[in-house]
VMD Tcl script that draws the C-alpha trace (Angstrom):
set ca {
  {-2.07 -15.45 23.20}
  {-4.69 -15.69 20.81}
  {-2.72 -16.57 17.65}
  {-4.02 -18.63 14.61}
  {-3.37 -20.15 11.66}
  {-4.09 -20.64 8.08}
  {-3.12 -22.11 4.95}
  {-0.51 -20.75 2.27}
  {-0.80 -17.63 0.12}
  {0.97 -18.41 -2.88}
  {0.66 -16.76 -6.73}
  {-0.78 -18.81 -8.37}
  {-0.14 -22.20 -11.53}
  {0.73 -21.09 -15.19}
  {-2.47 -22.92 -17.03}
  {-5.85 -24.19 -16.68}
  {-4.05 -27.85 -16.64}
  {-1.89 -27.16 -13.47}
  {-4.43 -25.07 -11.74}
  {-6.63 -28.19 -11.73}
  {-3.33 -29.79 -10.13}
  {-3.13 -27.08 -8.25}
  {-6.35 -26.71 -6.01}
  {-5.44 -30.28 -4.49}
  {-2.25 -28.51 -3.98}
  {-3.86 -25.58 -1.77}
  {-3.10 -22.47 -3.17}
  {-1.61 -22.56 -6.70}
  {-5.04 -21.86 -8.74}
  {-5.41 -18.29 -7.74}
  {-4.77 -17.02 -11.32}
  {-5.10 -17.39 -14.98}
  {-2.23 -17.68 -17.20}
  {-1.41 -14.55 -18.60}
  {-0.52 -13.64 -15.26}
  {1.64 -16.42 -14.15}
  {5.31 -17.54 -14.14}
  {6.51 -20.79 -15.24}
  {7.26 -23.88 -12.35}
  {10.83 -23.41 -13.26}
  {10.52 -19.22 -12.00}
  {8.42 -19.70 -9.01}
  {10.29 -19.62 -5.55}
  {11.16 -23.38 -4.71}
  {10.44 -22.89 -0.82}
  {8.09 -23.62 0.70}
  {6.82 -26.10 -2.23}
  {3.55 -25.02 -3.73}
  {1.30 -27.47 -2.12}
  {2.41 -26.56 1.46}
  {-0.03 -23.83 3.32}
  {1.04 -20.90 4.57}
  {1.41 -21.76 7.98}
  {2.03 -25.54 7.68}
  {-1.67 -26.88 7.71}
  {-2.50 -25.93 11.25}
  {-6.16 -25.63 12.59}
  {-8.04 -22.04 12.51}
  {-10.62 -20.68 14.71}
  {-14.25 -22.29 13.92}
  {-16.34 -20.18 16.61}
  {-19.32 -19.32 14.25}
  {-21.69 -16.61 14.53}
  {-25.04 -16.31 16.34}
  {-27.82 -17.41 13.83}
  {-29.48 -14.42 14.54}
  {-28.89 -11.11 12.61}
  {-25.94 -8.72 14.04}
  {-28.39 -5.22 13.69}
  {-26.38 -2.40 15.10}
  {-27.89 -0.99 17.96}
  {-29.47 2.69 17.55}
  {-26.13 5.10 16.78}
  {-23.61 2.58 15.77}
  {-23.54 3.38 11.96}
  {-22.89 7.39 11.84}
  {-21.79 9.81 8.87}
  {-17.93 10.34 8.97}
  {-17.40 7.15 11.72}
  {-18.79 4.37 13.60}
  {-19.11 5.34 16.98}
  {-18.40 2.68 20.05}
  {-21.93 1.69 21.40}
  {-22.94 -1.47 22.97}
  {-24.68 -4.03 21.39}
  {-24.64 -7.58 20.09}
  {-21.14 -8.46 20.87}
  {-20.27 -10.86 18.08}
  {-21.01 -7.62 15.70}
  {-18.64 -5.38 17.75}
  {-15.05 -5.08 15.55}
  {-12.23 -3.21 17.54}
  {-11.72 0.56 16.08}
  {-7.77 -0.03 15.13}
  {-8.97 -3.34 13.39}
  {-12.25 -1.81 11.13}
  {-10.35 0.89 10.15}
  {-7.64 -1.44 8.68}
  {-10.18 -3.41 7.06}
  {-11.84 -0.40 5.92}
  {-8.49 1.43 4.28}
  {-7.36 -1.60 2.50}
  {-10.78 -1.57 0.82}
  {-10.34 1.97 -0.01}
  {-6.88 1.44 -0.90}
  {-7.96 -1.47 -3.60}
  {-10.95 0.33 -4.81}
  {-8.79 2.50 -6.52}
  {-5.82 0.16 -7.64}
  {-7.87 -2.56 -8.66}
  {-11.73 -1.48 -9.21}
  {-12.87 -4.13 -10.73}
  {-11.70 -7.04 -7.76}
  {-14.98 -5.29 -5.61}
  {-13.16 -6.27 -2.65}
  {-15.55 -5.60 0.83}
  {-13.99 -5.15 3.79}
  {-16.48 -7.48 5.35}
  {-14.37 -10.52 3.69}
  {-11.30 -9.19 5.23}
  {-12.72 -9.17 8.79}
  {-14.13 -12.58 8.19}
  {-10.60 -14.00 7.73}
  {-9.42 -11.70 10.53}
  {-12.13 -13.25 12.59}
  {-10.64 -16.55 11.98}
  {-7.20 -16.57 11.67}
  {-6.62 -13.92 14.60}
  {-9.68 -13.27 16.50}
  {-9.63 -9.57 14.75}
  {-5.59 -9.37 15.75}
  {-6.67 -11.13 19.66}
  {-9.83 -8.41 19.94}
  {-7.62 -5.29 18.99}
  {-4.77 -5.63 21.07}
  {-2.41 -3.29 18.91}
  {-1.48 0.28 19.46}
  {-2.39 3.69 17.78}
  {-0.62 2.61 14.57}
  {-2.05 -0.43 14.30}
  {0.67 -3.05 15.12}
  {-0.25 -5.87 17.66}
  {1.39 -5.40 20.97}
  {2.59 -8.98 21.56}
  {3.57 -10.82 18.52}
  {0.87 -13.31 16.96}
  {3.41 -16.22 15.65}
  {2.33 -19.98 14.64}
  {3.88 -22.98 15.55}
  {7.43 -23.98 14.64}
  {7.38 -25.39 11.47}
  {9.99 -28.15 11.57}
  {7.60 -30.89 9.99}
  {6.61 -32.39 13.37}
  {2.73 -31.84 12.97}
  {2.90 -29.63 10.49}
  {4.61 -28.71 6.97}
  {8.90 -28.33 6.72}
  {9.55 -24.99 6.01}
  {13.89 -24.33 7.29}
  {14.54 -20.36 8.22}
  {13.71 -17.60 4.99}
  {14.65 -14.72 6.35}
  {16.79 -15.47 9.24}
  {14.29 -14.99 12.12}
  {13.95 -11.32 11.06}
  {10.00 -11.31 11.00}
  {9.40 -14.32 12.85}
  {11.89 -14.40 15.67}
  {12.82 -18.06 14.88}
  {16.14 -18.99 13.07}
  {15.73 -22.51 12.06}
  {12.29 -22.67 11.04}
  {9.71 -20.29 9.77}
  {6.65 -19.33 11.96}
  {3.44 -17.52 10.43}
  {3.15 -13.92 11.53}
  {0.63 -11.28 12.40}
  {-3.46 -10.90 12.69}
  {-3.37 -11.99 9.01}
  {-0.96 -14.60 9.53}
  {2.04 -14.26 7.18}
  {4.71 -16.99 6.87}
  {7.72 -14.64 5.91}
  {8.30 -16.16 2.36}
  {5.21 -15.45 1.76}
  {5.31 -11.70 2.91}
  {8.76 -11.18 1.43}
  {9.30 -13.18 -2.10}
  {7.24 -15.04 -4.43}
  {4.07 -12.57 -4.10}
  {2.95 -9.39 -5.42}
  {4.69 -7.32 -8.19}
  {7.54 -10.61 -7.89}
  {9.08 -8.69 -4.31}
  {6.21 -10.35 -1.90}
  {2.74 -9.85 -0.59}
  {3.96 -6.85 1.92}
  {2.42 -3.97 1.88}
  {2.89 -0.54 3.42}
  {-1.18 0.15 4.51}
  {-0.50 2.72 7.03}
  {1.99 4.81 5.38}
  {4.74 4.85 7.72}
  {7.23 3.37 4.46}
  {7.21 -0.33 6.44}
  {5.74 -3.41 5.54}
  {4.90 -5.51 8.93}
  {3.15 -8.41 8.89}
  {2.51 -7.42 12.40}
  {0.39 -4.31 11.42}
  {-2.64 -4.56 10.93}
  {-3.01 -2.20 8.02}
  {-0.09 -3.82 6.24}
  {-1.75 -7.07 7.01}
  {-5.20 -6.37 5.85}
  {-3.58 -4.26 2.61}
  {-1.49 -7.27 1.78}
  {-4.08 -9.93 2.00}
  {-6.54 -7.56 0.11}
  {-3.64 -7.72 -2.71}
  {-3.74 -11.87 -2.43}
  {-7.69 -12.37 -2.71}
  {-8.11 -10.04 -5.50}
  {-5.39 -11.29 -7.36}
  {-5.49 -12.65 -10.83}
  {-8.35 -10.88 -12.15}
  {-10.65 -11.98 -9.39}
  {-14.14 -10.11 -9.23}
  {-15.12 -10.76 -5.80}
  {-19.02 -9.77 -6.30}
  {-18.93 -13.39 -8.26}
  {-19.65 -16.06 -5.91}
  {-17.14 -18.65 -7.87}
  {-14.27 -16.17 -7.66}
  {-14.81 -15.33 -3.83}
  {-15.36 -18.89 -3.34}
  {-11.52 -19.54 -5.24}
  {-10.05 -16.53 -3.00}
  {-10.70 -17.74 0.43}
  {-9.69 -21.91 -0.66}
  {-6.63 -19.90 -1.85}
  {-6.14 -18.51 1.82}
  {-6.85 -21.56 3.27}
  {-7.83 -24.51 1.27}
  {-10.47 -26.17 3.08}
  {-14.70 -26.49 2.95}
  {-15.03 -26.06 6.35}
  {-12.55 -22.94 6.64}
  {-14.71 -21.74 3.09}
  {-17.88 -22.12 5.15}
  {-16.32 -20.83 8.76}
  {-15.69 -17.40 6.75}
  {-18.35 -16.80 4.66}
  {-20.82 -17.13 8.02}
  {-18.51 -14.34 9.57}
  {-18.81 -12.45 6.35}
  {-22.46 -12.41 5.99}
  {-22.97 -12.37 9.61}
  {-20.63 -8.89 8.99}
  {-22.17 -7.56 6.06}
  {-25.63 -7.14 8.17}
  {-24.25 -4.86 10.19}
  {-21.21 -3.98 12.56}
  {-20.67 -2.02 15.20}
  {-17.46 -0.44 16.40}
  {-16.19 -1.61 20.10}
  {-12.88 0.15 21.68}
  {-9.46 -1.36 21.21}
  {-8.79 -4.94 23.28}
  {-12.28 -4.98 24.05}
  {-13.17 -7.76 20.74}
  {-15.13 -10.84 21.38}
  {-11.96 -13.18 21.27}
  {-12.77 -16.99 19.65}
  {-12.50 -20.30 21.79}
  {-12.58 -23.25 19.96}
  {-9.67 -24.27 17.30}
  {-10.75 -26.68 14.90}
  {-10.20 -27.76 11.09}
  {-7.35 -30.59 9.63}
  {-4.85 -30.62 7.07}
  {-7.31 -33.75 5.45}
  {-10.18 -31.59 5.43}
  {-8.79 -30.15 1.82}
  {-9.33 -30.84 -1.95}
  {-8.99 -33.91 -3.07}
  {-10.59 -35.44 -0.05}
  {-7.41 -35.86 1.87}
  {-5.62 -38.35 -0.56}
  {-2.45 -36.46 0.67}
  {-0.86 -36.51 -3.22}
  {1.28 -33.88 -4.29}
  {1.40 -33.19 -8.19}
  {4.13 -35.73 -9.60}
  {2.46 -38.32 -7.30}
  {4.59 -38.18 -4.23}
  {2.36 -38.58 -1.09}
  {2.35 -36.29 1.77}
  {1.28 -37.51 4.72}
  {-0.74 -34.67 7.08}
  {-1.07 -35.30 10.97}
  {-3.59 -33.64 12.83}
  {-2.13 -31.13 15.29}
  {-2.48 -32.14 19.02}
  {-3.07 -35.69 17.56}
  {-6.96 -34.99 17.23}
  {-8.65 -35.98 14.63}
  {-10.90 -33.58 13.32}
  {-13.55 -33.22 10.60}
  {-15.34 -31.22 8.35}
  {-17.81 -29.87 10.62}
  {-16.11 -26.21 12.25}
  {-15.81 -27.15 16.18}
  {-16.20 -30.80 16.14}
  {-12.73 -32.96 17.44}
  {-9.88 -32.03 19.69}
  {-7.01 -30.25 17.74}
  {-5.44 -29.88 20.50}
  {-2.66 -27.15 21.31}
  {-0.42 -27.42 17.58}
  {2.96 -27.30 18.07}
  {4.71 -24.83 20.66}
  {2.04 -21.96 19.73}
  {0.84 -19.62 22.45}
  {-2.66 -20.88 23.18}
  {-5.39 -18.51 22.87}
  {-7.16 -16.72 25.42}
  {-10.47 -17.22 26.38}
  {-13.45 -14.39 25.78}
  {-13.07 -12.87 29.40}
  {-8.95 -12.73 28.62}
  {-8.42 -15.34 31.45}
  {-6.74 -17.22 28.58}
  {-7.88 -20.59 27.37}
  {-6.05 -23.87 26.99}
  {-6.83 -24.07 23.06}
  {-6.63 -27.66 23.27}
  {-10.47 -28.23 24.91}
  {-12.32 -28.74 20.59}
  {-15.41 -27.15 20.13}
  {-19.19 -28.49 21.38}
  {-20.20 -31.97 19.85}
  {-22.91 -30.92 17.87}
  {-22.16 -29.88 14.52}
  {-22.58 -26.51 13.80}
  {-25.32 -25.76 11.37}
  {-23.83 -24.87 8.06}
  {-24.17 -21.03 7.03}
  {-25.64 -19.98 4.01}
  {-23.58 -17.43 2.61}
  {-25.19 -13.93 1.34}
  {-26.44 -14.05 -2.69}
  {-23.93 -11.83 -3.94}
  {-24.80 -10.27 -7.52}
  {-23.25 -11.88 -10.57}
  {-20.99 -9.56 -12.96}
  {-22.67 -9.25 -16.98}
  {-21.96 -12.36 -18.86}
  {-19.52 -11.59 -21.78}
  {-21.15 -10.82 -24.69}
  {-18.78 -13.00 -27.12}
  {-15.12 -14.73 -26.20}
  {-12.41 -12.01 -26.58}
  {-10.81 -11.90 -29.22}
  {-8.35 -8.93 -29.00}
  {-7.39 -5.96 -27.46}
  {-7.00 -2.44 -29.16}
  {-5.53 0.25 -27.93}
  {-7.13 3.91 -27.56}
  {-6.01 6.96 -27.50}
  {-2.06 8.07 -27.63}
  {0.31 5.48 -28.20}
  {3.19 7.54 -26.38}
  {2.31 9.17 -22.77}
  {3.89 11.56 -20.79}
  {4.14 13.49 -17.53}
  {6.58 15.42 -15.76}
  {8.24 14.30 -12.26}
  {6.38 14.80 -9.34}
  {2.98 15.16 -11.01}
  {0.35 12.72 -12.05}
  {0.21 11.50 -16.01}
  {-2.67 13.83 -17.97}
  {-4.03 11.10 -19.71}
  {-4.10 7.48 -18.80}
  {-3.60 4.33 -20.96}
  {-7.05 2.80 -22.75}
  {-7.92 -0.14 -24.48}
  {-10.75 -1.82 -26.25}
  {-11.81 -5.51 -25.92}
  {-13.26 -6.80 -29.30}
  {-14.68 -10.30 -30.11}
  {-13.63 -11.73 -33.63}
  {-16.26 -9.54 -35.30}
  {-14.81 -6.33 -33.96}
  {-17.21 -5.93 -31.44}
  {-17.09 -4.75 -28.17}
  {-16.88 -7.38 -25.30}
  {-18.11 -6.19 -21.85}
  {-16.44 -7.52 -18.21}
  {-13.44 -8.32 -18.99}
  {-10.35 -8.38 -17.14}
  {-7.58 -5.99 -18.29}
  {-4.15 -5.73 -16.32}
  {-1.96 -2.97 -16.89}
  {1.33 -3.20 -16.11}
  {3.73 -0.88 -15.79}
  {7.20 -2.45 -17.09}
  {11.21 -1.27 -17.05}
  {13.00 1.13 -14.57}
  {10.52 3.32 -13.24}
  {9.74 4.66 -10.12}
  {6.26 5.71 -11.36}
  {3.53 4.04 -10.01}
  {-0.86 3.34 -9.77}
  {-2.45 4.56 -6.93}
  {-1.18 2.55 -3.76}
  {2.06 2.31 -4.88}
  {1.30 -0.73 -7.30}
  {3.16 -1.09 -10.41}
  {-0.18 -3.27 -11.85}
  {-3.78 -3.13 -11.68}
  {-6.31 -4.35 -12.88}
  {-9.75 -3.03 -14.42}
  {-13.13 -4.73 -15.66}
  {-14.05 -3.18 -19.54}
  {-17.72 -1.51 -19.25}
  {-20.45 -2.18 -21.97}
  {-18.45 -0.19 -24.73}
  {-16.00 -2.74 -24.24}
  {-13.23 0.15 -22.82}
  {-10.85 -0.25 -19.68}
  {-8.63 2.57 -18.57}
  {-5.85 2.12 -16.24}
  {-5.94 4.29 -13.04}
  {-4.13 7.64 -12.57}
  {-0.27 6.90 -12.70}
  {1.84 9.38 -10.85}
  {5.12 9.86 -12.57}
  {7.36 9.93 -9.12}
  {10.77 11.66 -9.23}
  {12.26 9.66 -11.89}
  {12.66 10.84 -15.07}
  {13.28 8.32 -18.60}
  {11.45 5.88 -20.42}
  {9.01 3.05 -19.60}
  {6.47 0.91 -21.33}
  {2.91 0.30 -19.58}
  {1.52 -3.10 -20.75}
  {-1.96 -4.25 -21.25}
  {-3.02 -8.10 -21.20}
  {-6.27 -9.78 -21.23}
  {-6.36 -11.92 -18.03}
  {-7.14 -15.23 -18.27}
  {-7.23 -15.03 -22.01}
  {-4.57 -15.67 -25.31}
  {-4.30 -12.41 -26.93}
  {-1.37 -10.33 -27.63}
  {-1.00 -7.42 -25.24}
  {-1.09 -4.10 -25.87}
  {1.87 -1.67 -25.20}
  {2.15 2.11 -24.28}
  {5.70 3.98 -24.62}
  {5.61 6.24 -21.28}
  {8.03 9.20 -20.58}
  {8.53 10.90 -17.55}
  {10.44 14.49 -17.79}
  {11.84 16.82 -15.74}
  {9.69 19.08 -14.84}
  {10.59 22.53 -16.26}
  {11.89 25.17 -14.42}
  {9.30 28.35 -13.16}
  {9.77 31.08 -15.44}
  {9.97 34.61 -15.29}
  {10.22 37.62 -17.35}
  {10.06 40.32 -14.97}
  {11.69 41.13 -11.43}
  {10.33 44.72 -10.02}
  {10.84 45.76 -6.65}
  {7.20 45.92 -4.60}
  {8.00 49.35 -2.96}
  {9.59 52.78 -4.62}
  {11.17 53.49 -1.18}
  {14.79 55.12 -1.61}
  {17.13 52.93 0.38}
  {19.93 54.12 2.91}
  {22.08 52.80 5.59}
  {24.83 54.08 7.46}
  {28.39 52.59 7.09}
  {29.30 49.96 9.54}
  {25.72 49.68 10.03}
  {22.95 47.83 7.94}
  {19.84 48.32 5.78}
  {16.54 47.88 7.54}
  {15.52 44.01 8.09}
  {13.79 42.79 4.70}
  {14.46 45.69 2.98}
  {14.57 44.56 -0.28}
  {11.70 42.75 -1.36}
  {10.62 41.99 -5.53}
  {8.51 40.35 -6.96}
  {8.48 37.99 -10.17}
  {6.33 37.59 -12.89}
  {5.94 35.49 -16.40}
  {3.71 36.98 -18.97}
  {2.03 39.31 -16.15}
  {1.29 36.44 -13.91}
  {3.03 35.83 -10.74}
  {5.67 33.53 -11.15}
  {6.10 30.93 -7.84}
  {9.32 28.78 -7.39}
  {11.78 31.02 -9.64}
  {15.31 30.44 -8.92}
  {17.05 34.30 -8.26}
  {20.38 35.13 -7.91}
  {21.48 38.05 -5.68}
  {24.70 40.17 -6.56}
  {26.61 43.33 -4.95}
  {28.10 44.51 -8.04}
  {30.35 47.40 -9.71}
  {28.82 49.96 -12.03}
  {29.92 50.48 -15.53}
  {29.16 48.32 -18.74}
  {30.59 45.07 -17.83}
  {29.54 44.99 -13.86}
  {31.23 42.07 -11.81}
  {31.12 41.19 -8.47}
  {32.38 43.93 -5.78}
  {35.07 43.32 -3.08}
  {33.38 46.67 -0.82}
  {30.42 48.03 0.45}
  {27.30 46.06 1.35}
  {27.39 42.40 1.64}
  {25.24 39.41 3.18}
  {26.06 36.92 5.65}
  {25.91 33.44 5.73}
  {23.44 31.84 7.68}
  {24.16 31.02 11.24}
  {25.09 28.02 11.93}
  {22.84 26.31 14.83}
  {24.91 26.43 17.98}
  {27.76 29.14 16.66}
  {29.19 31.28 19.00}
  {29.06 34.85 19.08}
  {32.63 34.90 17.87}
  {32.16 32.82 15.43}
  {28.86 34.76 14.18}
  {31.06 37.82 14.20}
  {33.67 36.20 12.24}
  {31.34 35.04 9.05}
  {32.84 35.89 5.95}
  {31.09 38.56 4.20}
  {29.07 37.29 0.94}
  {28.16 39.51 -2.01}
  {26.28 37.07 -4.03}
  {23.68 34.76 -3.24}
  {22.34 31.66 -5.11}
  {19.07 29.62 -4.54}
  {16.91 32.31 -3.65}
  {13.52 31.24 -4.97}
  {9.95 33.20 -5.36}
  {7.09 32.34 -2.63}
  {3.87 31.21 -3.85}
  {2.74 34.47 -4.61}
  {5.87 35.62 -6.75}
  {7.59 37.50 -3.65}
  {10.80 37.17 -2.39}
  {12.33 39.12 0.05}
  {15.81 39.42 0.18}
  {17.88 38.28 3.66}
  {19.40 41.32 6.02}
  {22.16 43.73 4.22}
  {24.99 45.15 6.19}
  {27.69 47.63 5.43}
  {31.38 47.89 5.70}
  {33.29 51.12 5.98}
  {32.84 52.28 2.63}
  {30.67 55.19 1.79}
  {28.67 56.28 -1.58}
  {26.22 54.51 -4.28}
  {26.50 50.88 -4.40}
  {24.58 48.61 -7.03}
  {22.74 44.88 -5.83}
  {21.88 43.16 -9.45}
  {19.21 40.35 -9.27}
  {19.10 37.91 -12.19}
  {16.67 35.30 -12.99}
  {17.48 32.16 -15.39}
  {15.27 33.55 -17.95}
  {17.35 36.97 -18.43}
  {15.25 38.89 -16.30}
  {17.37 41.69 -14.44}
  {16.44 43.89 -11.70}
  {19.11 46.18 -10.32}
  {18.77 48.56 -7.36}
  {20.71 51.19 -5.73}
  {21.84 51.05 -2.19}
  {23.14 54.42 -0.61}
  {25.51 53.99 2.53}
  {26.44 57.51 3.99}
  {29.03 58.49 6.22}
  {28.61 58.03 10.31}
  {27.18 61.30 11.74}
  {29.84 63.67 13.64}
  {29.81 62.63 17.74}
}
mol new
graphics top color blue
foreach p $ca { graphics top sphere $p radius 0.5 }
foreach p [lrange $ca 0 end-1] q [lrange $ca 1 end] { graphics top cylinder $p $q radius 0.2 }
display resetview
């Protein structure tokens, strides 16, 4: 099985000071301050210096050197349809789609990360072999499980059971999990929004590391996080050490990712290119190896397989780490994993110039809010307006590129786009950022919506948000839609949907108003009538005939409610024995009263 691994995903130090700490200790420098908890509140386990699967080795198979052009037809409007062509470019359909959505996904959470999908399906390339060529199903979720080794500290980092084998399958150790490969602390705690770096990308209300939509959504989340613009070479550069903290990892993905960003084409589903060699070493990280934690206390790192590895992608014998299933080779035979890549150093890739973002013009100084102070929207509906800000230098003057978070604080179930309850924007040259469309949910009270500078010592901004019930449809008129006269015979019933009215508010048709139906007695104080015509409850799936017979007559009815054009057409009404004029009264919250006659004559003579 082709499964691979990589280093740590972890939130991030509290200050400048520790992050320079921190990138010897593999993944804590992944944000600025203002976004980050103190050592003291960070999950304990796995310590912050350990990777996220234990420092095992990754796939180094690099791309051809020369360009990956589509053939003719690959690239089409509305898809990318399977084709032949150079096979290193083909990405299975399941997998590009994944990459694809997550990029949508985080284009509108967090604009101004600029996350390309191309960087997620370089790190797919190496830590999975695009989840083993696209061996998952419809939905996305790999059909044998992709799981590092055991991570009981012989070989590789000591990291006891998190979440009792539920993700992993192992209950004394954790394993890394999935195409994007997961440890389960990781994917569970300590990440994201404080609950974890799972994510729900394919909408099914899961979050499995095993998906490949959840995958690619949650590692999307990771790289962009803490204010990262990923169109800056220095802050992609600081996302994928963050995944994986090594040079030759950094330069083993950025070849896939330009290699990618020339052009793809789509291949079917278990049909991928999958990688051969395994290469890579816990030394091969900052700091040169000197295997010191913060605090001073050394950490030793063997080389899986007892190979010993290098800078160079390829070059050693890593060997088969731990009791991993060994990848298979490009034909699907399987390979041994253990076999190193070619002696001769790969040539180093030069990544693609990406552009720069606009230099600030002055430090910020503050932010100030624009706009309403106080927002609101009712339940079920998106927010009208959305919270704004201004980033000034000390002179009052607009300061262009920066990094605004809003977050979205107290009990809430409202929520950004992609469920997030923070996101982050870049201010444009006037110096404004507004926070994406927040949908109120079905929740209705009080919140507060924060805005902070990332990466920068000003006080934030707040926003009082309230989220009401939305009102009830209204209507001030009920008339019936036909003038017809209607009559039954006793013991019989009215005609099938003979009754039908329709509602209205200030001459409009009124959808979604609440009616009440009632069979009442004349005179000026009418109440409910114990004779004449009635309804019947609805049948009950599977009732008898007998028991259909025996339903107890019913001469009011509640939670009728107007179609989308105003209409509402009352159920079936039957008669009893009694003869004459009878009355049926229809009532709407708003006072609006309707009430029609219903004639019931005698049987005629045999």
């Amino acid at each position: 099985m082709a499964a691979t691994y990589r280093r740590r995903l972890r939130r991030g130090a509290a200050s400048t000071a520790v992050a320079a700490l921190a990138l010897a200790a593999l993944t804590a420098s992944q944000a600025p301050a203002a976004t980050r908890a103190s050592a003291k509140e960070r999950d304990p386990a796995p310590p912050a210096d350990v990777p996220i699967d234990g420092g095992s080795s990754y796939y180094t198979d690099l791309p051809p050197l020369n360009s990956p052009v589509p053939p003719r037809g690959a690239e089409r409007p509305g898809g990318v349809k399977a084709v032949t062509g150079p096979a290193a470019a083909g990405i299975p359909a399941t997998v590009l789609a994944a990459y694809k959505k997550a990029e949508s996904a985080i284009g509108a959470s967090d604009p101004g990360c600029r996350l390309p999908w191309q960087l997620l399906a370089g790190i797919g390339k190496v830590e999975s072999g695009q989840a083993r060529g696209g061996a998952v199903d419809a939905e996305g979720t790999t059909l044998q499980p992709i799981l590092g080794p055991q991570l009981n500290g012989k070989g590789f980092a000591r990291i006891t059971d998190t979440d009792g084998g539920l993700l992993d399958g192992d209950r004394t150790h954790d394993r890394a999990v999935g195409p994007m490969q997961f440890i389960p602390s990781t994917w569970s705690s300590g990440g994201a929004f404080g609950t974890g770096w799972g994510a729900d990308g394919n909408g099914d209300g899961k979050k499995d590391p095993n998906n490949v939509f959840d995958a690619a959504l949650a590692a999307g989340h990771y790289l962009c996080n803490g204010g990262r613009d990923l169109s800056a070479q220095r802050d992609l550069d600081r996302a994928i050490l963050g995944y994986n903290h090594s040079e030759a990892y950094l330069r083993t993905v950025l070849s896939w990712y330009a290699f990618y960003r020339k052009g793809i084409h789509e291949v079917p589903d278990g049909k991928g290119v999958l990688p051969v060699h395994r290469g890579g070493s816990r030394g091969d990280q900052a700091g040169g190896g000197s295997g010191r934690r913060p605090g001073g206390a050394k950490v030793t790192h063997p080389r899986p397989g007892g190979g010993k590895g290098g800078h160079t992608p390829g070059k050693g014998k890593p060997g088969t780490p731990g009791d991993a299933p060994t990848p298979g080779g490009p034909n699907g035979s399987g390979g041994t994993g253990g076999t190193g890549g070619p002696g001769t150093p790969a040539p180093e890739p030069t990544p693609t110039p990406t552009p720069k973002p606009p230099a600030e013009s002055a430090p910020l100084a503050a932010l100030a809010r624009v706009g309403d102070k106080d927002l609101s929207g009712a339940t079920g509906t998106e927010f009208a307006a959305s919270p704004q800000v201004r980033a000034q230098d000390a002179a009052g003057k607009p300061v262009a590129d920066a990094a605004v978070r809003f977050t979205l604080t107290g009990s809430t179930d409202a929520r950004f786009p992609d469920d997030a309850k923070e996101a982050t924007v870049r201010t444009g040259k006037d110096g404004l950022a507004a926070a994406p469309k927040l949908h109120a949910g079905g929740k209705a009270g009080a919140f507060v919506i924060r805005a902070t500078a990332v990466g920068r010592d000003v006080p934030p901004v707040d926003f009082g948000a309230t989220v009401k019930d939305r009102p009830e449809p209204q209507a001030d008129r009920l008339v019936r839609t036909s003038d017809k006269e209607l009559t039954a015979t006793a013991g019989k019933g009215f005609a099938d949907d003979a009754v039908e009215v329709r509602a209205t508010f200030q001459g409009k048709e009124a959808a979604g108003v609440a009616v009440t139906a009632t069979m009442v007695t004349g005179g000026a104080k009418p109440v409910e009538n114990d004779k004449g015509p009635y309804f019947t409850a609805p049948a009950v799936p599977g009732a008898t005939s007998a028991e259909k017979a025996e339903a107890k007559p019913l001469r009011s009815l509640t939670g009728l409610r107007t179609d989308a054009d105003g209409l509402l057409k009352l159920p079936k009404i039957h008669t009893d024995a009694h003869t004459g004029t009878f009355l049926l009264r229809l009532t709407t919250a708003d006072g609006a009263v309707l009430t029609v006659k219903l004639n019931v004559s005698a049987p005629s003579a045999p």
